[in-house]
Structures are given as C-alpha cells and as structure tokens.
C-alpha positions as CSV (number, residue, x, y, z in Angstrom):
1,X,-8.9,18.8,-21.9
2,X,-12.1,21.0,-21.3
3,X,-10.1,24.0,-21.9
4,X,-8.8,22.9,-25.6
5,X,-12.5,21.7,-26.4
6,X,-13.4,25.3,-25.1
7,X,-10.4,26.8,-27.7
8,X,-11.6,24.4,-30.4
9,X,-15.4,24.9,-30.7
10,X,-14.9,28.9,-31.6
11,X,-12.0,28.0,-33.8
12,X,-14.0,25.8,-36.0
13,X,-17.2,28.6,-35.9
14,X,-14.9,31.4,-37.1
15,X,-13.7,29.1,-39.9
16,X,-16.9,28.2,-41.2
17,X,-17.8,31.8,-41.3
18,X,-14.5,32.7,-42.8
19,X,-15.0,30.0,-45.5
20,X,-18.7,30.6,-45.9
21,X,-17.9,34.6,-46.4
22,X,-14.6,34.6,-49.1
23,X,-15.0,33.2,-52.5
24,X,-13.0,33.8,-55.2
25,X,-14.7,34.1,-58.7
26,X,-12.4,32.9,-61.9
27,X,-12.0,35.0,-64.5
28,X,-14.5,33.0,-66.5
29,X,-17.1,32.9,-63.5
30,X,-19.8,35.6,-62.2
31,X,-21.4,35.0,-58.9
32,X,-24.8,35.6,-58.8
33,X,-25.8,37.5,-55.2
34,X,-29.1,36.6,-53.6
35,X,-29.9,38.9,-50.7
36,X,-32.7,37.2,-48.2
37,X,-33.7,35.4,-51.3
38,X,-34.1,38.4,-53.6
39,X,-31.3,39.0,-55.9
40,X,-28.9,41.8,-55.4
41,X,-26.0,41.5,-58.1
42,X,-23.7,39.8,-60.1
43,X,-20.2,40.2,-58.9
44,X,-17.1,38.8,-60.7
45,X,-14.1,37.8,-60.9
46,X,-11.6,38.0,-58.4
47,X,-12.4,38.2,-54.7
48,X,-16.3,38.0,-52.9
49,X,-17.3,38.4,-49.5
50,X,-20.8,37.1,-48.7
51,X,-23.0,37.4,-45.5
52,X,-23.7,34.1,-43.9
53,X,-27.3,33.3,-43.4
54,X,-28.0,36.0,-45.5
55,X,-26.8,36.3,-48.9
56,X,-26.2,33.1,-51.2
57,X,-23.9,32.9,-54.2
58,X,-24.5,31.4,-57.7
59,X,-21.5,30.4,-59.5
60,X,-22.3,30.7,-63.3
61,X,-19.6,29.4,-65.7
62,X,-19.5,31.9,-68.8
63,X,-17.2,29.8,-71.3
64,X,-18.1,28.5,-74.3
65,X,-20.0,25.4,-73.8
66,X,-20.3,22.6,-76.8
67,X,-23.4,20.2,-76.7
68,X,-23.8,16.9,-78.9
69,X,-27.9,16.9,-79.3
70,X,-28.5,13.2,-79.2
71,X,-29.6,11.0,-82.4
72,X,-33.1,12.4,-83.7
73,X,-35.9,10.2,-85.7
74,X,-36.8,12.8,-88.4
75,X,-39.3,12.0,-91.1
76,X,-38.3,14.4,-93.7
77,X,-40.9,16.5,-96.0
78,X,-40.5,13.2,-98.8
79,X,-41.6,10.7,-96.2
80,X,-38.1,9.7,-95.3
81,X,-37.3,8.4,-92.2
82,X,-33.7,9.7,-90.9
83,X,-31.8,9.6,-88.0
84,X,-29.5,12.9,-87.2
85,X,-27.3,14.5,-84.4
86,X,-25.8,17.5,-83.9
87,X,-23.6,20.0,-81.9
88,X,-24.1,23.0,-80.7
89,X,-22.0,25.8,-79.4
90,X,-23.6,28.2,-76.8
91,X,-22.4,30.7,-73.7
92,X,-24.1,32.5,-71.2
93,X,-24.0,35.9,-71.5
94,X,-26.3,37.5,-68.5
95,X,-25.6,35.4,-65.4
96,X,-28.7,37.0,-64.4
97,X,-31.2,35.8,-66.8
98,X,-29.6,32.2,-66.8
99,X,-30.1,31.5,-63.1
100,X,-33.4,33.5,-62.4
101,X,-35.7,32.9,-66.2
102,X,-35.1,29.1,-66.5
103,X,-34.2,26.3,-64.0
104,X,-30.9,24.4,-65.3
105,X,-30.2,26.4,-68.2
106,X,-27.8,23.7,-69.6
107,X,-30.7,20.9,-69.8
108,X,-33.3,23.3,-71.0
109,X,-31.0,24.2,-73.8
110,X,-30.7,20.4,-74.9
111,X,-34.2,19.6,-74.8
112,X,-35.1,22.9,-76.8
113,X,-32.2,21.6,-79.6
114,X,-33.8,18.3,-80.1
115,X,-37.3,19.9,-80.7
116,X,-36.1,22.7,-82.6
117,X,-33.8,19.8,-84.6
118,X,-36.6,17.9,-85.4
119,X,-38.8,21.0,-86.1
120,X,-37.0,22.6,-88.7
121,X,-35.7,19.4,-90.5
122,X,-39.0,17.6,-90.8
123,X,-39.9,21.1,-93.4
124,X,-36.8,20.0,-95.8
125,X,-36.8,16.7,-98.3
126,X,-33.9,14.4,-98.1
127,X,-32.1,15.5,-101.1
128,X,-32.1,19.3,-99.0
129,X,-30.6,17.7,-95.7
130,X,-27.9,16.4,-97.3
131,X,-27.0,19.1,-99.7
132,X,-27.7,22.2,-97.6
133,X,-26.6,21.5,-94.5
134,X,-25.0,25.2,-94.3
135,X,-28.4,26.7,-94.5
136,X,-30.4,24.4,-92.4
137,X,-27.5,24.9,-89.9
138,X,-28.4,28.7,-90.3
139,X,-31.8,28.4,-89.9
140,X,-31.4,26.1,-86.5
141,X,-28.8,28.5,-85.2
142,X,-31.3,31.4,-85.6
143,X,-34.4,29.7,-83.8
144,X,-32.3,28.6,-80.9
145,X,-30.9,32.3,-80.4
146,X,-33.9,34.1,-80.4
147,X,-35.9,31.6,-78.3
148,X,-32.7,31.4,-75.4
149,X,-31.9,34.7,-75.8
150,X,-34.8,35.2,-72.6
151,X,-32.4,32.8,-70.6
152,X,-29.2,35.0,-71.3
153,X,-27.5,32.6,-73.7
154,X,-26.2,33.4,-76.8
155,X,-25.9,30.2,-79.4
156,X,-23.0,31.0,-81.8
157,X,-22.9,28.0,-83.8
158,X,-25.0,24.7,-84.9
159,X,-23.3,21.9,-87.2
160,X,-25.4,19.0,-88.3
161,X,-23.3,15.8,-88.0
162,X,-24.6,13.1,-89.2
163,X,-27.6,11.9,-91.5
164,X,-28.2,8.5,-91.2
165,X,-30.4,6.4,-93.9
166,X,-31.3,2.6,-93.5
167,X,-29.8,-0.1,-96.2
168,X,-32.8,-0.2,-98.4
169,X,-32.8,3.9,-99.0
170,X,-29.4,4.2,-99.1
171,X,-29.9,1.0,-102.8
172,X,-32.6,3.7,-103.6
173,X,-29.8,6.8,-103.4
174,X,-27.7,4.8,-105.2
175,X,-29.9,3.2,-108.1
176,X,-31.1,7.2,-108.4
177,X,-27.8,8.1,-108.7
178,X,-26.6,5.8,-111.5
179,X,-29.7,6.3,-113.5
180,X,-28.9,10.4,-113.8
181,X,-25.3,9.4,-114.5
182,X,-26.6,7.7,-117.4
183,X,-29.2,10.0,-118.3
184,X,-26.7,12.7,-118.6
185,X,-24.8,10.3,-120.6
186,X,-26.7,9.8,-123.2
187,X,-27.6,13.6,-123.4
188,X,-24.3,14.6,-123.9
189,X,-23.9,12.0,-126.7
190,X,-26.8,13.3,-127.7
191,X,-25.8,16.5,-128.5
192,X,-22.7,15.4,-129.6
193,X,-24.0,13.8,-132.7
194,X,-26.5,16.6,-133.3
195,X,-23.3,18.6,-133.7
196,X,-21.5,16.3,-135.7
197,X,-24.2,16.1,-137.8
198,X,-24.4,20.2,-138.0
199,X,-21.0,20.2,-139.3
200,X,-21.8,17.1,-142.1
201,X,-24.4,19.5,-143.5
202,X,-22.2,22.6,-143.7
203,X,-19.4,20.4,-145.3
204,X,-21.9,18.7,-147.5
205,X,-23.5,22.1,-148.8
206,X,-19.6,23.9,-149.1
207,X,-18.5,21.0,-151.1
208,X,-21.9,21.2,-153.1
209,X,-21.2,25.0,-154.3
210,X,-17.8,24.3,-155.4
211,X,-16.6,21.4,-157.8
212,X,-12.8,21.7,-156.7
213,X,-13.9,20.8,-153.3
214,X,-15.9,17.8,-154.0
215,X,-12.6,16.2,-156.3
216,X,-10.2,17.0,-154.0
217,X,-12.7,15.2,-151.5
218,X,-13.0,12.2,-153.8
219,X,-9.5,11.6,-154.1
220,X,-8.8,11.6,-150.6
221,X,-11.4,9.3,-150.3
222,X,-9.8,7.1,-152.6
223,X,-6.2,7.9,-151.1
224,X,-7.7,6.4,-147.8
225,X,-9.0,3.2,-149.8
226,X,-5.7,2.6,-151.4
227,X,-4.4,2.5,-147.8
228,X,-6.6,-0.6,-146.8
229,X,-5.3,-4.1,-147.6
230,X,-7.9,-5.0,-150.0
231,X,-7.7,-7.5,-153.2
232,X,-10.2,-5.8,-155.1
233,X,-11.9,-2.2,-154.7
234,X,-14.8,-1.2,-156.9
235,X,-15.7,2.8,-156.9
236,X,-17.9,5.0,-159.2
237,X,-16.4,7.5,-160.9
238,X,-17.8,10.7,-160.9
239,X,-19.7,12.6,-163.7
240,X,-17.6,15.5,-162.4
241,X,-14.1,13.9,-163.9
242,X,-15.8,11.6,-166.9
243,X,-17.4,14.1,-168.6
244,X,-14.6,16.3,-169.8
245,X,-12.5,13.6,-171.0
246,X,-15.4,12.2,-172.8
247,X,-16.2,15.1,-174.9
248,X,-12.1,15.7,-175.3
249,X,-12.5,11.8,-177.0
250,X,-15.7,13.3,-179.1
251,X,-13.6,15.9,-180.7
C-alpha cells in the first residue's frame, strides 16, 4: 500500500506539470505569454508549451464578437425624450494591446458604446434619428474605432435598432404627419388650377383673334346643351352669326 502511494504521488506531479506546460491554441485564439510577470509574446495557434511557475498564458478569442448596447434615455437636440439600443460588431486585432492597455476589454467596450451612443445622438433632432440612421451609424462606428483602436480592437460595424417614442409623441408624429399630407394636397390642387386657368386664357385669347374659332365653339356649346334633358333652353345668339343675315334681310 505504501509503495503504490509512493508510485502515485510522482504520477499525479508529472501530470500537473504536463497539463500546466501543453496548451493548444485554436485557430481563432492567440496566447498571450507572460514571462515572470513581464510579457514575452503572443504565440498562436496550434501547439504551446509554457514553463510552470514561470510563464502564464492569456487566451484571447479573436472572432468577431456582436454586442446589443442596452436601451439608452437620449434627449435629442428638439428636446425629445427617446429610448434607443443598438448592436455592435467588434474583434480584437492585437492580443497584445487587449490584455495589457485596458482591463476586460469586452466590458470596457460596452460601457464606451452607451456613452458614445448617447453622445453622438443627443447632437441630432428626432426627425434626423429616424431618417438617418445610416449616417449616425457612421458617425458612431468612427468614434468607437478610433477611441478602441488603443485596446487593439477594431469595430467594423454599428446598427441602431430601435428608437422608441412614448404615446403622446408618437399622436404628435402622427398629427404632423397628416397636416403635411394635406398641405401638399392643397398645393398640388393649387397649381393645378393655376394651370387650368393658364390654358383658359390661351384658349380664350386664340378664340378671340379668330371668328371661325369662337362659332365653331358656340355650336359645340350648344351641341352639348341639346344633349341635356331640358324642357326649355334659352341662349343668346351671337352678334357674330346675327349680323350678316340682318344686313342680307336689309338688301
């Protein structure tokens, strides 16, 4: 029995070691090396020995990671209260930087979304946030990069997701909305008489310079009269068709 706890005891040492020693790094992980606390390299992928007791490994993922930033009060530029969320796409592209520069990089990123979320959208009227997200998208995605590009991350892509307006503004939206559907409305009928009424006067003043016109006008007229079901129709006649048949009778 003493001999088998004397076999076991060094078994179980060398396989600590052995374990704490070997690693193997996925294609999508880097190990960062720390050498007596200083840092050595960044090693990766495929297989890592490591010094017990005297190096330590970081495992730093290096994929693609996609954050929802949580719902956001925003008072907009127009002294609108909102509430938004959005997603953000972000990887880590210097193991390095991301371990040493900033302790957990993936929280620090989050909190620095929210502010930067707020930040930028607080400069933009309501009308703006929901009209150009695509820009205000841009303009968050370029403020994030440059601010975690210290940390080694690399944000490819922010998307606004939702806007959200209480009862009362989204009445206000909607009464706004109907009012310049009947604004635009009327200005189209607008100009649609003015045009009408263009036409009148050029067919007024052709029908003025000739005589012909202004018959053949007349008896259309009275073709479209005949055409009603009236009992009695009283029309002028004019000077245009009297007069030569009263001078013929003169003669």
């Amino acid at each position: 029995m003493n001999e088998l706890y004397f076999w076991l005891v060094p078994i179980a040492v060398i396989f600590f070691l052995l374990t704490s020693m070997i690693h193997i790094m996925r294609e999508y992980e880097r190990a960062v090396i720390f050498t007596l606390g200083r840092f050595d390299k960044v090693k990766g992928p495929g297989f890592i020995l490591v010094i017990p007791f005297i190096q330590q490994l970081v495992r730093v993922d290096l994929r693609t990671v996609v954050m929802d930033v949580p719902t956001q009060d925003v008072i907009s530029l127009d002294n609108v209260s909102v509430k938004v969320n959005a997603v953000i796409y972000y990887r880590i592209l210097d193991p390095e930087k991301a371990i040493i520069q900033v302790e957990k990089v993936h929280d620090a990123t989050s909190q620095l979304a929210q502010t930067t979320l707020r930040s930028v959208l607080g400069k933009h009227e309501l009308d703006e946030m929901l009209s150009e997200r695509d820009s205000l998208n841009a303009d968050i995605q370029e403020i994030l990069d440059k601010q975690t590009n210290a940390w080694g991350i690399k944000v490819a892509n922010v998307e606004i997701k939702h806007v959200d307006l209480d009862e009362s503004m989204i009445r206000a939206i909607a009464r706004q909305a109907e009012a310049e559907r009947q604004r635009r409305a009327k200005v189209i009928l607008a100009e649609g008489e003015q045009q009408a009424a263009a036409k009148l006067v050029e067919a007024a003043k052709e029908m003025t310079e000739s005589a012909g016109a202004m018959q053949l006008r007349y008896l259309q007229t009275l073709s479209d009269i005949g055409n009603e079901k009236n009992s009695t129709i009283v029309f002028p006649m004019p000077m245009e068709i009297i007069g030569p048949i009263l001078e013929k009778l003169k003669k």
